[in-house]
C-alpha positions as CSV (number, residue, x, y, z in Angstrom):
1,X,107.6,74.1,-37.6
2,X,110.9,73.9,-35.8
3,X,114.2,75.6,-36.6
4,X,116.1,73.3,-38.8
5,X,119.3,73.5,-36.0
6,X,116.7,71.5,-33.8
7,X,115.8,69.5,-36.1
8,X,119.5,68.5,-37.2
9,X,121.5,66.7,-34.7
10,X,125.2,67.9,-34.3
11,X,128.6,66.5,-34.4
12,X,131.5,67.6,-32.3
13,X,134.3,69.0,-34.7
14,X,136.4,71.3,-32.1
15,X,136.4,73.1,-29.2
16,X,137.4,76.8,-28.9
17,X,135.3,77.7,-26.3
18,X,136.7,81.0,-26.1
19,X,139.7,79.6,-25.8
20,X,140.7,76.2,-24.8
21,X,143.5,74.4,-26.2
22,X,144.9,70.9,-25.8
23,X,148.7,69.5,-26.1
24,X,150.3,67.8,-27.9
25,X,147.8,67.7,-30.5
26,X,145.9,71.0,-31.7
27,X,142.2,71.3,-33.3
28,X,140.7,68.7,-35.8
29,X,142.7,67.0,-39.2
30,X,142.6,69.2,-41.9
31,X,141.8,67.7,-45.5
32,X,144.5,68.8,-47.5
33,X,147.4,71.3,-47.2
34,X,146.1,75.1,-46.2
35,X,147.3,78.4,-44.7
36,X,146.3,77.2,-41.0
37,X,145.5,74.4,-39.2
38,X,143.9,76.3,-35.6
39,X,142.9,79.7,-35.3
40,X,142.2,81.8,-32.1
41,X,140.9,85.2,-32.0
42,X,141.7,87.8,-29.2
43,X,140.3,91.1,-28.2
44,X,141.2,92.7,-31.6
45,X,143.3,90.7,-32.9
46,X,143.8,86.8,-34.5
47,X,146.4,84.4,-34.5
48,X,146.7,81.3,-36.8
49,X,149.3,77.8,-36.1
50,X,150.3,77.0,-40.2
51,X,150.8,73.4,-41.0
52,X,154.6,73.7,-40.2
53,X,153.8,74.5,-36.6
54,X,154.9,78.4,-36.8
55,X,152.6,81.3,-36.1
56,X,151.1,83.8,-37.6
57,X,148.8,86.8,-36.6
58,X,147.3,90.4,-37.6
59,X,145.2,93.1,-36.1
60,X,145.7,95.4,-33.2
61,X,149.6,95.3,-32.0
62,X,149.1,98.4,-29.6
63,X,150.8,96.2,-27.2
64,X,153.0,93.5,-29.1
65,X,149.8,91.2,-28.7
66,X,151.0,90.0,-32.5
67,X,154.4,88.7,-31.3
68,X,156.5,90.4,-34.3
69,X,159.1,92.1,-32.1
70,X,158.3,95.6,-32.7
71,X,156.6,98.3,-34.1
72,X,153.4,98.2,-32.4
73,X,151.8,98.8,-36.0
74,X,148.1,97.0,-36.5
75,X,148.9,94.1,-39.2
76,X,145.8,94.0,-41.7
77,X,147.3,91.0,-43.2
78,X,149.0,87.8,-41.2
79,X,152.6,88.3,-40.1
80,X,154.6,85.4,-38.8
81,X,155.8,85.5,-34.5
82,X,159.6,85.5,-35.4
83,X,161.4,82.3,-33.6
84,X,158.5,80.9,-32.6
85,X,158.5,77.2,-33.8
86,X,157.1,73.6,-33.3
87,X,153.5,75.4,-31.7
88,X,151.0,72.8,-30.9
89,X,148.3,75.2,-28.9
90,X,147.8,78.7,-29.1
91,X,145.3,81.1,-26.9
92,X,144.7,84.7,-27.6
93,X,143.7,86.9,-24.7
94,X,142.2,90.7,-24.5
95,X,145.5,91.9,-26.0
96,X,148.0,89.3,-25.2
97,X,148.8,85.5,-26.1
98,X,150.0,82.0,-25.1
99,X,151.9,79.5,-26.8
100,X,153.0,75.5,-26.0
101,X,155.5,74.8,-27.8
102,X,156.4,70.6,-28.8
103,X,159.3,70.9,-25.6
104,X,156.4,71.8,-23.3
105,X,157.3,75.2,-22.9
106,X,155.1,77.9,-22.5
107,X,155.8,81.3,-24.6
108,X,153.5,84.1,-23.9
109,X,153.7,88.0,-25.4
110,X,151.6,91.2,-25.2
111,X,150.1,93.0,-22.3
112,X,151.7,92.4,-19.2
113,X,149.4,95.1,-17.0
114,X,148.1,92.7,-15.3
115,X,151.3,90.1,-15.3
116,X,149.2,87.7,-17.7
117,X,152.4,87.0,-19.1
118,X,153.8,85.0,-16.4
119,X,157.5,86.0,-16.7
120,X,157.3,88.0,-13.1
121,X,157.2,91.3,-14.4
122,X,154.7,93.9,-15.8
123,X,156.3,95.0,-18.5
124,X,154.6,94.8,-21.9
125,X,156.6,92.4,-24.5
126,X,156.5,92.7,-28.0
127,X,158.4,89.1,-28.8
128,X,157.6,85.8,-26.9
129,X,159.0,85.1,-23.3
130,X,159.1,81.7,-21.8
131,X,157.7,80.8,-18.7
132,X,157.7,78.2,-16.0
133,X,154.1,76.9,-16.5
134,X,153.6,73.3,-16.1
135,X,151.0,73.6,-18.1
136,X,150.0,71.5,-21.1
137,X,146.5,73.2,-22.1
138,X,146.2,76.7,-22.0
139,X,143.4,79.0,-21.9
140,X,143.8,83.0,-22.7
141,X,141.0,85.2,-20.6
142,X,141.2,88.9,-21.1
143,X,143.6,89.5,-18.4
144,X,144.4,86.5,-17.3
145,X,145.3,82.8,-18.3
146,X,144.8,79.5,-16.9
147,X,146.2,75.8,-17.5
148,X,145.5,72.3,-17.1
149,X,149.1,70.8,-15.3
150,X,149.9,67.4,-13.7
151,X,147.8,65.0,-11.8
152,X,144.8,67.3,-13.6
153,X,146.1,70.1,-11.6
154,X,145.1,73.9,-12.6
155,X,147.5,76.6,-12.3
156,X,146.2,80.7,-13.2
157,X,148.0,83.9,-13.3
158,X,147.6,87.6,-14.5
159,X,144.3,89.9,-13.1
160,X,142.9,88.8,-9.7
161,X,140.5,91.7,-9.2
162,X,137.9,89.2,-8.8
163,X,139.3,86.1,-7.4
164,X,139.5,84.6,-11.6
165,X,143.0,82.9,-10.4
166,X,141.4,80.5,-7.9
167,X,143.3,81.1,-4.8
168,X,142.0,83.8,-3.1
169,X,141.0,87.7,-3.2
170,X,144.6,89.5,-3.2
171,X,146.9,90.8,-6.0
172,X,147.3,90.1,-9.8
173,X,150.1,87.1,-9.6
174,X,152.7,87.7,-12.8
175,X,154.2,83.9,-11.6
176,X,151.4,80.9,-12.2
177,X,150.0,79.6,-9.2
178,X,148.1,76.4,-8.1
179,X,144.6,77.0,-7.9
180,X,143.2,76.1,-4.6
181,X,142.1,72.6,-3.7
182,X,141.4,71.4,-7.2
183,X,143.1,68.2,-9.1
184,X,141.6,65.4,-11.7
185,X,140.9,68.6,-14.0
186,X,140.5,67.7,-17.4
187,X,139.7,71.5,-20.0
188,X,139.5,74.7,-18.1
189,X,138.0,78.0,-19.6
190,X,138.7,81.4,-19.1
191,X,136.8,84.0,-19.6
192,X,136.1,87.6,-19.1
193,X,136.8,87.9,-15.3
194,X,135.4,84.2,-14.4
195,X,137.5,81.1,-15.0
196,X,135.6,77.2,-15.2
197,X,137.0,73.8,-14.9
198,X,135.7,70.1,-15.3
199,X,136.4,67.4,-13.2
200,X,135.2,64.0,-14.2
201,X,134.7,61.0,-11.8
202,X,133.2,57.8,-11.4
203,X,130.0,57.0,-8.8
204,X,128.3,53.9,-8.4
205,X,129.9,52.7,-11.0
206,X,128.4,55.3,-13.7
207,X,130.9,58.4,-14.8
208,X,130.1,61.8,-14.1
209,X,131.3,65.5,-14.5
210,X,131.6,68.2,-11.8
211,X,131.4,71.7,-13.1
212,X,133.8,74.2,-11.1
213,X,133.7,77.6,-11.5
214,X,135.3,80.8,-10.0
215,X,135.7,84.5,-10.0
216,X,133.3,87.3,-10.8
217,X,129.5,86.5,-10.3
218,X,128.0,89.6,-10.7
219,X,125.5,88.2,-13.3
220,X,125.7,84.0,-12.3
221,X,128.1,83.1,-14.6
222,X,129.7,80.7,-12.1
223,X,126.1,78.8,-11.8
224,X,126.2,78.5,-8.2
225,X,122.8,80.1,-7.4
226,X,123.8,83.4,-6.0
227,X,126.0,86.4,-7.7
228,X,128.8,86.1,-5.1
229,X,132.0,86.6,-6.4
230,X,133.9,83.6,-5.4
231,X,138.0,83.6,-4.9
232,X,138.0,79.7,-5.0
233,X,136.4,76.8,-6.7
234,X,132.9,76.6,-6.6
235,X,130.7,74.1,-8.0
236,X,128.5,74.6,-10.3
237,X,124.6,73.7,-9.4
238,X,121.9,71.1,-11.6
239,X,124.1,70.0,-14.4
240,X,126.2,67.2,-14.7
241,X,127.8,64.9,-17.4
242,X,129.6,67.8,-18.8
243,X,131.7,67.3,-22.3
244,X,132.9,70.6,-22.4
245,X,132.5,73.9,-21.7
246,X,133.4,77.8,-22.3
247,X,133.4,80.8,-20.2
248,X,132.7,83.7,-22.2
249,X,132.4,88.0,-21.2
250,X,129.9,87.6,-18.5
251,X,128.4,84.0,-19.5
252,X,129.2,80.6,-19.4
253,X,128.0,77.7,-22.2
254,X,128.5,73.8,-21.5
255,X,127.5,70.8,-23.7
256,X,126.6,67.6,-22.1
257,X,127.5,64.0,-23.3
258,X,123.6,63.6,-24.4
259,X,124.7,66.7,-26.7
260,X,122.5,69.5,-25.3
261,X,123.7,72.6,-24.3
262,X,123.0,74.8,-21.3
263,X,124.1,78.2,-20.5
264,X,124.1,80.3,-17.4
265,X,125.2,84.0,-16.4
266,X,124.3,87.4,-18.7
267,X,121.5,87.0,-21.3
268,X,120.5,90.1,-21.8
269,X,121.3,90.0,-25.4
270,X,120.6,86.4,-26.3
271,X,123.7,84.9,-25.5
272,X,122.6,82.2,-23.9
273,X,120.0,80.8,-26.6
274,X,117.2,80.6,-24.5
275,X,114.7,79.7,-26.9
276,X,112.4,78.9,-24.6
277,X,112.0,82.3,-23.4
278,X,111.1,85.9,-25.0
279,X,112.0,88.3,-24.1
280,X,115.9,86.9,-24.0
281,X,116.1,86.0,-19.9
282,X,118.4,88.9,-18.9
283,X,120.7,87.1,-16.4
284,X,120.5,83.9,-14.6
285,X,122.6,82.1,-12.4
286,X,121.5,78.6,-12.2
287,X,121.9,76.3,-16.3
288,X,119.0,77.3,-19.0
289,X,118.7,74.7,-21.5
290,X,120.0,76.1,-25.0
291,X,118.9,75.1,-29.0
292,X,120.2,72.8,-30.6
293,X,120.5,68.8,-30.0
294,X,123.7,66.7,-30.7
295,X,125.9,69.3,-29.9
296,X,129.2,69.0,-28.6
297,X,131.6,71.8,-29.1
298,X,130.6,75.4,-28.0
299,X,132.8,78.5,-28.2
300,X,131.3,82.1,-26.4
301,X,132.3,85.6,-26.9
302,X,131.5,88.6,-24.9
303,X,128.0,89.0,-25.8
304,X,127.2,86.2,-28.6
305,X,127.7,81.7,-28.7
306,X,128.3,79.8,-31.7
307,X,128.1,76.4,-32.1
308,X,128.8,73.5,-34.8
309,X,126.6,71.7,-37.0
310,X,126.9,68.1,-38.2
311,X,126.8,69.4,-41.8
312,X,130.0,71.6,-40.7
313,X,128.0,75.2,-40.6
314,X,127.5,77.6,-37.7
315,X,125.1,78.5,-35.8
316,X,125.2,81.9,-34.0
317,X,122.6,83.5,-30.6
318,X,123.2,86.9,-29.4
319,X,124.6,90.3,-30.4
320,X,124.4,91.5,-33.8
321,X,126.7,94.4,-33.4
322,X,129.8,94.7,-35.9
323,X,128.5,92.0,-37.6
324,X,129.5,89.4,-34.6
325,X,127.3,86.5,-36.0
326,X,128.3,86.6,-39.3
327,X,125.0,87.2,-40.6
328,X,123.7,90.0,-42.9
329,X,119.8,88.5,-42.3
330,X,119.6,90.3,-38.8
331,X,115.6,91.2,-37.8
332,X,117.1,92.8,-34.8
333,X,119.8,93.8,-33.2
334,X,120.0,90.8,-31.2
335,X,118.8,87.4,-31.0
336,X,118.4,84.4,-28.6
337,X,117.1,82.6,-31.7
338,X,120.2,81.0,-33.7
339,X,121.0,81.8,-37.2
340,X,122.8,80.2,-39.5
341,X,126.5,81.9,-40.5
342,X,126.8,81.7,-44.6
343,X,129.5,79.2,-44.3
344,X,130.4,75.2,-45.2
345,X,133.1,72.8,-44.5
346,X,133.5,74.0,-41.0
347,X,136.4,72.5,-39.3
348,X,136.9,75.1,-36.3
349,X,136.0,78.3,-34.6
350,X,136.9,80.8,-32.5
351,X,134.9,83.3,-30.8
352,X,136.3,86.7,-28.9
353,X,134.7,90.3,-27.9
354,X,133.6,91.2,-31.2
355,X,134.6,89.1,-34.2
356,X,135.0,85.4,-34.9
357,X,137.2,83.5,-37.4
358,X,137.1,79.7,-38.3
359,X,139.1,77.0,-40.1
360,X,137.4,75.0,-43.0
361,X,138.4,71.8,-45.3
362,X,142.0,72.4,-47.0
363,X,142.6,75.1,-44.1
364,X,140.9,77.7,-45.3
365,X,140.2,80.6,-42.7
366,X,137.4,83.0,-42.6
367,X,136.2,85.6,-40.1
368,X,133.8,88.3,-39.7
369,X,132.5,91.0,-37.6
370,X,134.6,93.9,-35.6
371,X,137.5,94.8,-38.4
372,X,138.7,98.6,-36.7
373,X,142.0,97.0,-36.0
374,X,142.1,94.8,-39.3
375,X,141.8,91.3,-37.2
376,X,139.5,90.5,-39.9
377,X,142.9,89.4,-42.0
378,X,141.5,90.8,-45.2
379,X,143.4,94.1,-45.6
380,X,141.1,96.2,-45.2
381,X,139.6,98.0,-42.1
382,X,135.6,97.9,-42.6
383,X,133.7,95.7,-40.5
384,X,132.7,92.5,-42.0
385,X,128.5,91.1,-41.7
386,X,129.5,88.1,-43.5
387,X,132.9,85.4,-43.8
388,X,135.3,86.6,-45.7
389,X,138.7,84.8,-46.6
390,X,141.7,85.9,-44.7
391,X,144.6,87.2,-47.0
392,X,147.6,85.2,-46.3
């Protein structure tokens, strides 16, 4: 008999791929006034938009990830990003994030090691900074960030060990840059050390997708049929019609406009839902068709994918570990077989190294897994199987 996610065709409620985020407007309508209406979830930590556009966040602060302008003390409950106001996207990184504010400014705060902040230095900030990106979607990686700009241009800064910024092997960039020779860009991804874009465009008549990716390779997440790193664009081989897409640790997801997903990269734990295979395929660097049918939003962590349901529940392939897939009904330790994460009224979701948090009807927020930091939101610091509500 088959698994009732194939069976069940899926609607397309968000995207937070791992984080991609869309001015002016920000995740889907919420029914009814809530505590948040988007969530994002970094390395250990998690950061909300509320319904009056200011931000809140909780978890680690080793390195003023949570914006509050200080202490460096790990928040088990949400504390507001002082002077931050009028947010319409928000991306959390390993231990930094972004901000678009309604001006079309871009406010980052956080790590800086790497210059991921953008403001030309490396210096660590515990309070947003503006920065000239010309950016209006932003996408957090874990050192590094990338945005959609004018004319569908994409513009990356922060780590550059591996050529994630787009223009060339050299030094982490603490400015944002133009990636090389790309334009007509409509979401960009970024993930662990990889970045991907999507470029739609019109042949014969019929519209089409390109899928560019760049960066690390050293598993095939760019999908390019070798594990060369690549320091520019490259595109992605044997899928097309793309809808979107997210690049996760070592793995990259996509969902096509017939609804079907396909993943490519690092599988050793299930991540890519091959459920056509067993063992789980342990890398691959060419598209594996996923589960599911009628899917269109997809978000990846570092080891684990989630994905929506039309009945507004989550579906979860990969690592167990801390509780990542929200599910206390684990056979094993991992999984390339979904299950189903104990939740309903789904609006939203948010996937990161080792927890995941989402947004339900009336803005409602829930997350589970990894809690030694707190960036469960629940007060307490014991990792978390199942959803639990987030104590605003």
């Amino acid at each position: 008999m088959a698994h009732p996610l194939i069976r069940r065709s899926l609607l397309f409620v968000c995207i937070l791929s791992s984080h991609f985020y869309t001015f002016p407007t920000q995740g889907s309508p919420i029914i009814g006034p809530g505590p948040a209406s988007h969530v994002t979830c970094g390395g250990s930590h998690s950061c909300v938009i509320k319904p009056d556009k200011t931000v809140q966040c909780w978890g680690n602060d080793s390195q003023g990830q949570l914006g509050n302008g200080g202490s460096n003390t790990t928040q088990t409950h949400p504390t507001y990003v002082p002077g931050l106001t009028n947010v319409v996207a928000l991306s959390a990184g390993g231990s930094h994030t972004c901000a678009i504010t309604e001006d079309h400014k871009v406010w980052c705060w956080g790590d800086n090691a790497q210059g991921q902040l953008g403001d030309a230095t490396f210096v660590d900030k515990t309070s947003p900074v503006w920065i000239f990106a010309p950016v209006s979607q932003i996408s957090a990686g874990r050192y590094h960030n990338c945005g959609v700009g004018p004319g569908g241009t994409v513009w990356c800064w922060g780590d550059n060990a591996y050529g994630q910024l787009g223009h060339g092997v050299g030094p982490d960039d603490s400015v944002p840059s133009q990636v090389w020779d790309l334009a007509g860009v409509t979401q960009v991804s970024s993930g662990g050390n990889h970045t991907c874009a999507l470029q739609p465009y019109m042949e014969g008549g019929s519209p089409h997708t390109s899928v560019w990716c760049w960066g690390r390779n050293d598993y095939g997440q760019l999908g390019d049929g070798t594990t060369i790193d690549r320091p520019f664009p490259y595109s992605t081989v044997g899928i097309d019609n793309v809808v979107s897409i997210s690049a996760g640790g070592s793995h990259t997801c996509a969902v096509k406009n017939d609804g079907k997903m396909w993943c490519w990269g690092k599988g050793d734990l299930g991540q890519l839902g091959d459920i056509d295979y067993s063992p789980p395929t342990a890398w691959t660097s060419t598209p594996l068709p996923s589960f599911g049918n009628g899917i269109t939003a997809v978000a990846t962590g570092d080891s684990h994918t989630c994905v929506l349901d039309s009945d507004h529940t989550v579906w979860c392939a990969g690592s167990y570990a801390d509780g990542r897939r929200g599910t206390v009904d684990h056979p094993s330790y991992y999984d390339n077989y979904p299950f189903p994460v104990d939740l309903a009224g789904v609006l939203e979701i948010s996937t990161t190294r080792k927890h995941d948090c989402v947004v339900r009807y009336f803005g409602q927020v829930d997350c589970w897994g990894d809690n030694a930091y707190g960036q469960i939101g629940d007060g307490s610091f014991l990792d978390q199987w199942g959803p639990v509500l987030v104590d605003f």
